[in-house]
C-alpha positions in Angstrom: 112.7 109.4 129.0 116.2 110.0 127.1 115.9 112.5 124.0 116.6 109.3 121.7 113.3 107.6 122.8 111.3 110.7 122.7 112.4 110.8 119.0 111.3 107.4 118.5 108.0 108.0 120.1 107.5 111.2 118.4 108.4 109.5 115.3 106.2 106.6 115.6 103.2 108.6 116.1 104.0 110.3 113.1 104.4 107.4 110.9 100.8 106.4 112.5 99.1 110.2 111.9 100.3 110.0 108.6 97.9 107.0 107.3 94.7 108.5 109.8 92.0 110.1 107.6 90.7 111.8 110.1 90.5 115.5 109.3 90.4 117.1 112.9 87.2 119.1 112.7 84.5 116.7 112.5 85.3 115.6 109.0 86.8 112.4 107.4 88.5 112.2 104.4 87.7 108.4 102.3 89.7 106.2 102.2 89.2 106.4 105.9 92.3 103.2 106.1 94.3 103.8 102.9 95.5 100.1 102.8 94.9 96.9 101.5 91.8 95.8 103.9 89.7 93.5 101.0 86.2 92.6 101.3 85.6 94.5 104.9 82.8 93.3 107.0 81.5 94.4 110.4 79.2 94.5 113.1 78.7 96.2 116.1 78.5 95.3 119.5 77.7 97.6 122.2 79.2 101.5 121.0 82.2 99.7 119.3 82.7 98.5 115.8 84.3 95.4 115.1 86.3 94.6 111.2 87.6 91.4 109.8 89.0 91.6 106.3 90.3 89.0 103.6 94.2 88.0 104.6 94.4 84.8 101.5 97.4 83.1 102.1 98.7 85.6 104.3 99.9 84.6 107.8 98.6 85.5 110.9 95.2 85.8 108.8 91.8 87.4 109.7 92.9 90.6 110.9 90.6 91.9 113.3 90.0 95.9 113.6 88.2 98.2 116.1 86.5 101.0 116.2 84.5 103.6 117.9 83.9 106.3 115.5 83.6 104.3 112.1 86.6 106.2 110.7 89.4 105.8 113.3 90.8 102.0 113.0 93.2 100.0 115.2 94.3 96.9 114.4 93.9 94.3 117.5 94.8 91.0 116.9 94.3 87.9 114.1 91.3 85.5 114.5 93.9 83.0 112.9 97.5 82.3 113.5 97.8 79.3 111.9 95.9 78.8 108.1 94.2 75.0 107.9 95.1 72.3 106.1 98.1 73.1 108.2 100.3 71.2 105.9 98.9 72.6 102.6 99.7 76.0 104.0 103.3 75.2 104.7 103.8 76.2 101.6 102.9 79.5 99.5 99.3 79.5 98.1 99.0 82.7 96.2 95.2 83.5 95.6 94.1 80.5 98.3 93.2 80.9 102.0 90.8 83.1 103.4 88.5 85.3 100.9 85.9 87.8 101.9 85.2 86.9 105.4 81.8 87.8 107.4 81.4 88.9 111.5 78.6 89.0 113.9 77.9 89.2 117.4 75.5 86.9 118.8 74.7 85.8 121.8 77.7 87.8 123.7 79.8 86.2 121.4 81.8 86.9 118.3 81.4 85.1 115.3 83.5 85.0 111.7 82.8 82.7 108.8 85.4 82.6 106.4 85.9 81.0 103.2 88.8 78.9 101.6 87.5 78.3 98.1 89.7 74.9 97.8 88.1 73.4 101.3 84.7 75.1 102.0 83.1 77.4 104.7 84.4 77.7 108.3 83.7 79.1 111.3 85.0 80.4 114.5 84.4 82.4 117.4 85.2 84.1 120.7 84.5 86.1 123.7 86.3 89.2 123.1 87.2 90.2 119.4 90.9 90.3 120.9 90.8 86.8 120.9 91.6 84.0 121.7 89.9 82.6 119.0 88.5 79.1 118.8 89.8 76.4 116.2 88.5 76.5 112.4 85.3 74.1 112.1 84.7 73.4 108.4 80.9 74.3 108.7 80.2 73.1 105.0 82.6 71.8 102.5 83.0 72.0 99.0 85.6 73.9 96.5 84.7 77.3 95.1 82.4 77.7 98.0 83.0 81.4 99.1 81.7 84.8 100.9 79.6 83.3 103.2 77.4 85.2 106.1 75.5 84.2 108.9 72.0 85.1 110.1 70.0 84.4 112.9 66.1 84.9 112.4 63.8 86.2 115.0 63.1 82.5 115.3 66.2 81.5 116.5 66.8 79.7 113.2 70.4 80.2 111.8 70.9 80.2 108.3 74.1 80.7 106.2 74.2 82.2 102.4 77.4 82.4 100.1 78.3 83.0 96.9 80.6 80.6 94.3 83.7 81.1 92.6 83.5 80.2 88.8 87.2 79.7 89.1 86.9 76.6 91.6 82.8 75.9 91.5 82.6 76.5 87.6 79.5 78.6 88.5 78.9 82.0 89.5 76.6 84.7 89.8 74.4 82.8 92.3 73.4 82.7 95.6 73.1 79.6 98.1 71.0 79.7 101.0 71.5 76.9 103.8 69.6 76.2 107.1 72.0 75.7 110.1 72.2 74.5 112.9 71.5 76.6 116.3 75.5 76.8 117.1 76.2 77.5 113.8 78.6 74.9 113.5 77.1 72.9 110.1 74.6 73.3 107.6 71.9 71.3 107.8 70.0 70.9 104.0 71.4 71.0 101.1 70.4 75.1 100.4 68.6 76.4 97.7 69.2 79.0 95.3 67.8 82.1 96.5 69.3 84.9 93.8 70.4 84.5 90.3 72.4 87.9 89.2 72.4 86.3 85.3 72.4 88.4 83.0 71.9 91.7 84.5 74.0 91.5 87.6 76.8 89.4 86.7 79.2 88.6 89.3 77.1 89.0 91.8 78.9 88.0 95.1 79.7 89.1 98.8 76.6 89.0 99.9 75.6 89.9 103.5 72.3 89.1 105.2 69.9 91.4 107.5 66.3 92.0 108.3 64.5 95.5 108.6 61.0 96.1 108.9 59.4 92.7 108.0 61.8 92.5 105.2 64.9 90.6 105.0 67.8 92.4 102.9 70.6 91.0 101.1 73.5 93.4 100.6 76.0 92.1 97.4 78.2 93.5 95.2 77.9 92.8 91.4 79.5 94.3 88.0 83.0 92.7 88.9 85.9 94.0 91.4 87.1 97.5 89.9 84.2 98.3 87.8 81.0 97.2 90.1 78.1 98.7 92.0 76.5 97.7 95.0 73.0 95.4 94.9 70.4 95.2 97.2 68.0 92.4 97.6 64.6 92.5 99.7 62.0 90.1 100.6 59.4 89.3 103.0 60.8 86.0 102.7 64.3 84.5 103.8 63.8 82.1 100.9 62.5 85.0 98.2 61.7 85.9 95.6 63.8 88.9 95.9 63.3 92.6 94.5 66.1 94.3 93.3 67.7 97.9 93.2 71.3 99.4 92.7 71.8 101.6 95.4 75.5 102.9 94.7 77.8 103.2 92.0 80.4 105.0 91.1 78.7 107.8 89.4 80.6 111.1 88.6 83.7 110.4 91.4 87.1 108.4 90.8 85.5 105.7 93.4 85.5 102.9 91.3 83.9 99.5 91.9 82.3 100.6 95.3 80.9 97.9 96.8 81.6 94.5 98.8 80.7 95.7 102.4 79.0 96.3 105.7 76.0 97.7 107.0 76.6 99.2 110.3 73.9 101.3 112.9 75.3 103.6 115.5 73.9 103.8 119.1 73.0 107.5 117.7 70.7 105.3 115.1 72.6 106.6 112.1 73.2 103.7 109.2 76.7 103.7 107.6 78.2 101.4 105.0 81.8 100.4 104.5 83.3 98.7 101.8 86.7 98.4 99.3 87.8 100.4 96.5 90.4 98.7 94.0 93.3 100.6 93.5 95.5 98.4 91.9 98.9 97.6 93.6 97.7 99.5 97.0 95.2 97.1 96.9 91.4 97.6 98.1 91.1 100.2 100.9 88.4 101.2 103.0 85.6 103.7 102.5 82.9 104.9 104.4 79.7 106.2 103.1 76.7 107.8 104.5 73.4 105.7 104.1 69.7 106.3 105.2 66.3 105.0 104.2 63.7 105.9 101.5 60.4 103.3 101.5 62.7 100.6 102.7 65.5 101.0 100.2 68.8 101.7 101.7 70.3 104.8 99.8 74.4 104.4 100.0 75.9 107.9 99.3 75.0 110.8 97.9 72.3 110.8 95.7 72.4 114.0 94.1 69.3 113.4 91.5 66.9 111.8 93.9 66.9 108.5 91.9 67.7 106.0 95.3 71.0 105.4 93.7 73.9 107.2 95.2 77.5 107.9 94.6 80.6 107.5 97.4 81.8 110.7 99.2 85.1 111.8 99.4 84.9 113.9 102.4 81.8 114.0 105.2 80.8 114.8 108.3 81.7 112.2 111.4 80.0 109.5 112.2 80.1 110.0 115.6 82.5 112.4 117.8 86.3 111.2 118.6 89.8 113.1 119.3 91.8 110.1 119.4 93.1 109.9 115.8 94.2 106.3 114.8 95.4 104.3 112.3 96.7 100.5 111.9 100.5 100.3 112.6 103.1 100.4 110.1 106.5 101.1 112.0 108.0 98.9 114.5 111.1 99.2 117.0 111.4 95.8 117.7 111.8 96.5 121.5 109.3 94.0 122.5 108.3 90.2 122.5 106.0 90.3 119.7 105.9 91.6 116.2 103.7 94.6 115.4 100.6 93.1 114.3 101.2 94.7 110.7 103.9 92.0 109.8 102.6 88.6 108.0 104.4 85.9 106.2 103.5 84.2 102.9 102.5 80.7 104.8 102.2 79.1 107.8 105.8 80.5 109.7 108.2 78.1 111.7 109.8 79.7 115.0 112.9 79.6 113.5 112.2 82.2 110.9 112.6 84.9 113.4 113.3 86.2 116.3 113.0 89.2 118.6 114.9 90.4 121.3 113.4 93.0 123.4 117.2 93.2 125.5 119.2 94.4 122.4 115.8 95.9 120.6 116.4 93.5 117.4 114.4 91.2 115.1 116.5 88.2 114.0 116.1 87.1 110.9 117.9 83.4 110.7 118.5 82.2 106.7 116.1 79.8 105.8 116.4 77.1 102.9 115.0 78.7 99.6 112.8 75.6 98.2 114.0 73.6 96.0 111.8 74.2 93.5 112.4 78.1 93.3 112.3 79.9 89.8 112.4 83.6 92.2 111.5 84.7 95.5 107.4 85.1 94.7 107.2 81.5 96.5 109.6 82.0 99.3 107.5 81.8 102.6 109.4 83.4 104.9 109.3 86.9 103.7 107.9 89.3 106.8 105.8 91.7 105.1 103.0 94.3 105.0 100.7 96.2 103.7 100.9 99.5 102.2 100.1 102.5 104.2 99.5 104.9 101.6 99.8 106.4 98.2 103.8 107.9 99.5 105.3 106.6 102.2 109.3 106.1 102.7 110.3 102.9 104.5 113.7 102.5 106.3 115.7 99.9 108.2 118.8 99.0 109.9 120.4 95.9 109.2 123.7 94.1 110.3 124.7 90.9 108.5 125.9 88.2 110.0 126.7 85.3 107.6 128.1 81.4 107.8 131.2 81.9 106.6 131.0 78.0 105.1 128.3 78.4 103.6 128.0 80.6 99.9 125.0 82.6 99.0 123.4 84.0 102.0 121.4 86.7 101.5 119.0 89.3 103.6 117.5 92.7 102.5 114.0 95.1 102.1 111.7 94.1 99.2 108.7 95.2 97.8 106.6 92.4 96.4 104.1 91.8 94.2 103.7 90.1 90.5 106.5 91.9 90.0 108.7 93.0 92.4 112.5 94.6 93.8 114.9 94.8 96.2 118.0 95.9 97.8 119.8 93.3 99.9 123.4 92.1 101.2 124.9 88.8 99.0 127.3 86.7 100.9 129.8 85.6 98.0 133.1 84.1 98.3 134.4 86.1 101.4 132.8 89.4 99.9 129.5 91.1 101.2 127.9 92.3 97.9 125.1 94.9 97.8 122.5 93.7 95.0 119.9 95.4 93.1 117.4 92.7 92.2 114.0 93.1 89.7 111.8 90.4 89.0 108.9 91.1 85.8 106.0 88.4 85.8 107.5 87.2 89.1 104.1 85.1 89.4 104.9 83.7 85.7 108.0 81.6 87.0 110.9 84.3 85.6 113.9 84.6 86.3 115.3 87.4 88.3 117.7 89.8 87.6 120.9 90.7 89.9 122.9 94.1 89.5 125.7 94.3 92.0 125.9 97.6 93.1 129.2 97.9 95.4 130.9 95.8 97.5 130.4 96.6 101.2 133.4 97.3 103.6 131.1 96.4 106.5 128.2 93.8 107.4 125.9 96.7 108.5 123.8 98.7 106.2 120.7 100.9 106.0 117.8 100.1 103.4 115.6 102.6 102.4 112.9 102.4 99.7 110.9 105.9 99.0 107.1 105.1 97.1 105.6 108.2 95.3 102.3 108.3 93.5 101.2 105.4 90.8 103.5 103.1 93.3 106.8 103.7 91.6 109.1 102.8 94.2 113.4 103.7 94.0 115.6 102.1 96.6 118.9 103.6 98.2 121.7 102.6 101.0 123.5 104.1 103.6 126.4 103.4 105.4 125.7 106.0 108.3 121.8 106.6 108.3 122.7 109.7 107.2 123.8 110.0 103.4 122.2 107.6 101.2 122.9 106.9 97.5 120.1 106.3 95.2 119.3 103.4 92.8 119.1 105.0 89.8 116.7 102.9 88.2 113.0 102.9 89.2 110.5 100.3 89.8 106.8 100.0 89.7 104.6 97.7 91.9 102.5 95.5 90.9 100.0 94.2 93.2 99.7 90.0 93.9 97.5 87.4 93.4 94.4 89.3 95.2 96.5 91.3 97.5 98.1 94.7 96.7 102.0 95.1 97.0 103.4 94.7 100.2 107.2 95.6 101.5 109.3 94.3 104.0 112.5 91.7 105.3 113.7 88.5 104.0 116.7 86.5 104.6 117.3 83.7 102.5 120.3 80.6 101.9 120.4 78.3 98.7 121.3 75.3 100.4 121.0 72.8 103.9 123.2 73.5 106.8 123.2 72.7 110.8 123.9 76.5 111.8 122.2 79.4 109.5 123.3 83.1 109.5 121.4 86.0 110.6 120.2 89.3 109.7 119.3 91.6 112.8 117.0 94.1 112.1 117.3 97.6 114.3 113.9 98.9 113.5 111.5 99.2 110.6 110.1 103.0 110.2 107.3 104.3 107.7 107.3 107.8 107.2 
């Protein structure tokens, strides 16, 4: 190993250390992923955990997460590389796609449903939760249709209950129950409305189906997003009438809006219960909160006054014991065939967005045709981005430009997007290489965005760098070297998208139609 790829290494594992909530000692820290992981759900199978979260119009979608501790996470694969109606998905569909998604394992088999609340409820499955991963079947169709779960009685009988969007469905606040079929490939009735959260739990949503002790339990959110608690539901029967208790809220802790989750059991027999917390444009992260039992109420939390209703923790003892501290990935060397799995695009991609090339270690990004329709780069497809990896972080990247020298306007650079976003990139103009500051205020709105040519580059290579501090203000720099960079002096704030927090990464981009694009190649792409 040559001292430049120890570096790397060394460097890579601590751009992944530094997201890991793990505290070292037995103790975890919430969030336990501080990233934008919305409307988590899980299941166990075996002593492992399985994730899925909500990925919207986000491309490959579905992320799929493992664990064996509850608070250690590594991302594994995407349950969907391609979003259906393939076509509709060609292009951006901020707020569409896939919303809060549910997983099981049944039957040595993994299940997810996941809902599109323009198309309806579908489902797929697979062997191993590293895929591959069947087609989407559209297991009941309607619009507004949304955060559907599966359950399979002692019976064998499969049901499915989901929630509405008052958005799409112009109702909300209810719950649907359906019979299935056994594969769990179509309803079968109708459904019937099983909970009514009017007027006391309104947007009441998410809701997540077990049984317990001759009781079946329905686990939802309700209160709204950022300002919720969590619900729970119990009957002796599927069908109701239901009982009700708040079990969590946020009580006397900045945890706001806890709720929208899983219930998970260890092999130890413990019970733990993840779900989101809204933090604006770092999106909904991941906690994990102790939970146990009193007369058949779950109690979620800390519950400090012996009331049943607890309140998240910010720090706890481990679920179970585990040395090997991980994290999802957030850097990414571009020395192999395939992206990191951190990386999505804004729609359904085309091969000829990008390319890597594991000989010279680069990602190839070729200029693709801004739409025609284009008021600003918030419904540009091909932007390769991610997530968030924490409250600071400092992303940079090494970039050489290669434009068409016939063709005017050519463009490649970092940006961090949102509702609002910024970046730093390289402007082909003329026969000059210009170096552009770029802002963009109620991006989502249609506005226009604003250019501020910083210098005029001497040479088609260039480092990016953008450093993120606390309340996501973000200030952007360059280097010519790697070494000495010079600093944007003007400041900008994220804001997060349509659902989504911000997210930061590579574009390149050309105005107009030609047989031969330029290129950007990317070096690498390092969090620290």
């Amino acid at each position: 190993m040559t001292p430049s790829t120890l570096c790397t290494l060394i460097l890579c594992l601590f751009c992944t250390y530094a997201t890991a909530q793990d505290l070292g000692n037995g103790t975890y820290r919430n969030p336990v992923i501080n990233a934008d992981y919305s409307d988590p759900d899980a299941c166990a199978a075996g002593p492992d955990f399985y994730m899925v979260a909500s990925s919207f119009n986000c491309i490959p979608g579905l992320p799929v997460l493992h664990s064996t501790d509850l608070v250690n996470w590594s991302l594994i694969g995407h349950a969907l590389l391609r979003q259906p109606p393939y076509d509709h998905f060609s292009k951006v569909q901020h707020g569409g796609g896939v919303w809060a998604p549910s997983i099981r394992y049944h039957k040595n088999e993994f299940y997810i449903y996941y809902p599109d609340p323009d198309f309806g409820i579908y489902m797929i499955k697979a062997r191993s939760a590293k895929g591959p991963w069947s087609d989407p079947v559209l297991v009941k169709e309607g619009k507004g249709i949304i955060d559907p779960c599966p359950f399979w009685d002692d019976d064998g009988q499969a049901y499915l209950i989901h929630a509405y969007a008052g958005s799409r469905a112009g109702i909300k606040s209810v719950l649907t129950l359906n019979h299935m079929n056994a594969a769990g490939t179509t309803v079968t009735d109708a459904g019937i409305l099983v909970v009514d959260g009017h007027p006391s739990n309104p947007t009441l949503e998410g809701p997540k189906l077990y049984k317990r002790n001759g009781y079946y339990y329905i686990f939802a959110p309700a209160g709204g997003v950022s300002t919720g608690w969590q619900l729970i539901l119990r009957s002796k029967k599927i069908e109701g009438p239901y009982e009700e208790k708040i079990v969590m809220d946020q009580g006397n802790t900045p945890i706001n809006g806890p709720h929208q989750g899983a219930w998970v059991t260890t092999t130890a027999g413990t019970d733990w219960f993840l779900h989101f917390q809204d933090k604006d444009a770092y999106g909904r992260v991941l906690h994990l909160q102790p939970m146990r039992w009193v007369n058949d109420w779950p109690v979620i939390g800390i519950d400090k006054d012996g009331d049943g209703k607890g309140e998240p923790v910010i720090t706890y003892k481990k679920p179970l014991s585990n040395s090997i501290i991980t994290a999802p990935p957030t850097s990414d060397e571009f020395n192999t065939s395939h992206l990191g799995l951190q990386w999505q695009w804004q729609a359904n991609p085309l091969p000829t967005w990008g390319m890597l090339s594991p000989a010279k270690g680069t990602l190839r990004l070729f200029s693709a045709k801004l739409p025609d329709s284009l008021h600003n780069y918030w419904d540009v497809p091909n932007l390769l981005l991610q997530k968030f990896p924490n409250d600071t972080f400092t992303v940079t990247t090494a970039c050489k430009f290669t434009p068409n020298p016939n063709l005017e306007g050519e463009r490649t650079g970092l940006i961090i997007m949102g509702a609002d976003y910024a970046s730093l990139s390289i402007l082909k103009k003329e026969k000059e290489l210009l170096l552009v500051y770029s802002t963009c205020k109620n991006a989502d709105k249609g506005k226009a965005e604003n250019q501020q040519v910083i210098t005029t580059l001497s040479d088609s290579s260039c480092y990016f760098r953008v450093k993120v501090t606390p309340g996501a203000v973000c200030q952007f720099s360059y280097s010519s070297n790697g070494k000495d960079f010079t600093t944007i002096n003007e400041t900008f704030t994220a804001k997060p998208g349509r659902w989504i927090g911000a997210k930061v990464g590579l574009f390149c981009t050309r105005p107009g139609q030609i047989n031969d694009a330029g290129y950007a190649d990317y070096d690498w792409f390092r969090i620290q």
